[in-house]
C-alpha positions in Angstrom: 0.0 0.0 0.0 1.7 3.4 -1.4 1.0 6.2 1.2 -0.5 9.7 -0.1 1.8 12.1 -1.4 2.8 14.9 1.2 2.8 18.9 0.1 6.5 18.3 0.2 6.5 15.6 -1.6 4.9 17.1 -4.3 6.8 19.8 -4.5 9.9 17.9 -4.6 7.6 15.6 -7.6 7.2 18.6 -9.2 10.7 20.3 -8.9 12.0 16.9 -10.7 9.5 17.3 -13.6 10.4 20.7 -14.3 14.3 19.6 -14.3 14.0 16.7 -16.4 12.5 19.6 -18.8 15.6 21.8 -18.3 18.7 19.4 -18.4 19.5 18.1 -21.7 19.4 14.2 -22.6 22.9 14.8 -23.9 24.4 16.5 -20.6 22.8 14.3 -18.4 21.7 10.7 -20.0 19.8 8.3 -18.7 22.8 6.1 -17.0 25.5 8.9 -17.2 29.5 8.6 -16.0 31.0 10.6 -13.5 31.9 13.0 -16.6 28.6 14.0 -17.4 27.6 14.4 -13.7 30.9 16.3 -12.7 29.9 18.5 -15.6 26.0 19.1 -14.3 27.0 19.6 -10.7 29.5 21.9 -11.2 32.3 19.8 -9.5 35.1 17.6 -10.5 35.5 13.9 -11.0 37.2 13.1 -8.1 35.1 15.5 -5.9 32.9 12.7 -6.8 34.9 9.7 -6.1 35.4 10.9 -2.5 32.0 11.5 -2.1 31.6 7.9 -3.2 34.6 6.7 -1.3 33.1 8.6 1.8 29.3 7.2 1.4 27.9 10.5 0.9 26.6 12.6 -1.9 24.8 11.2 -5.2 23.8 7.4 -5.0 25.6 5.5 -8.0 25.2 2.5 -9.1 28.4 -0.5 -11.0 28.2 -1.8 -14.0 30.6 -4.1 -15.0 32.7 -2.7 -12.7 32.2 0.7 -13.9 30.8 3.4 -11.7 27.6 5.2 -13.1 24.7 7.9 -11.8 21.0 7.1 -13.0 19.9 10.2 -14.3 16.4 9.9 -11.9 19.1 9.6 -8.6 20.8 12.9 -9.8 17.6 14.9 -10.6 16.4 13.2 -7.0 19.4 14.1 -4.9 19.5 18.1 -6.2 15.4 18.5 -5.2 16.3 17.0 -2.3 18.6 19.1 -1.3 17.5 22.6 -2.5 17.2 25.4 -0.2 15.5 28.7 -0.3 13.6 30.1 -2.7 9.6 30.0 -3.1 9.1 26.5 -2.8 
């Protein structure tokens, strides 16, 4: 049984809507390396790779022993973790 959504919970729905509207397939894709993340976020690779290394930060996912960021986790974690602004 799903519960209902909460006001914040919709917001945070709707936040992710808006930015899967804004951030280009190309910059971001669907199962993206840490190149195309390090490029969205603003940050480096191996910002990213001690993030990983200090379980923090994005979740991320291996693929044949290759680290990669779903595109939904990214969109996710930066909703998430907004601050400020009307809501």
């Amino acid at each position: 049984m799903t519960k209902p959504p909460t006001a914040v919970g919709a917001v945070v729905a709707d936040l992710v809507a808006e930015m899967e509207k804004q951030v280009p397939e190309h910059l971001l894709p669907h199962v993206a390396k840490p190149e195309h993340v390090a490029a969205v976020m603003h940050t480096t690779v191996d910002a990213l790779a001690q993030d990983r290394y200090r379980r923090r930060g994005l979740p991320w996912v291996k693929i044949s022993g290759r680290v990669r960021y779903l595109r939904a986790d990214v969109l996710r974690f930066l909703a998430d973790n907004r601050f400020g602004g009307a809501a």
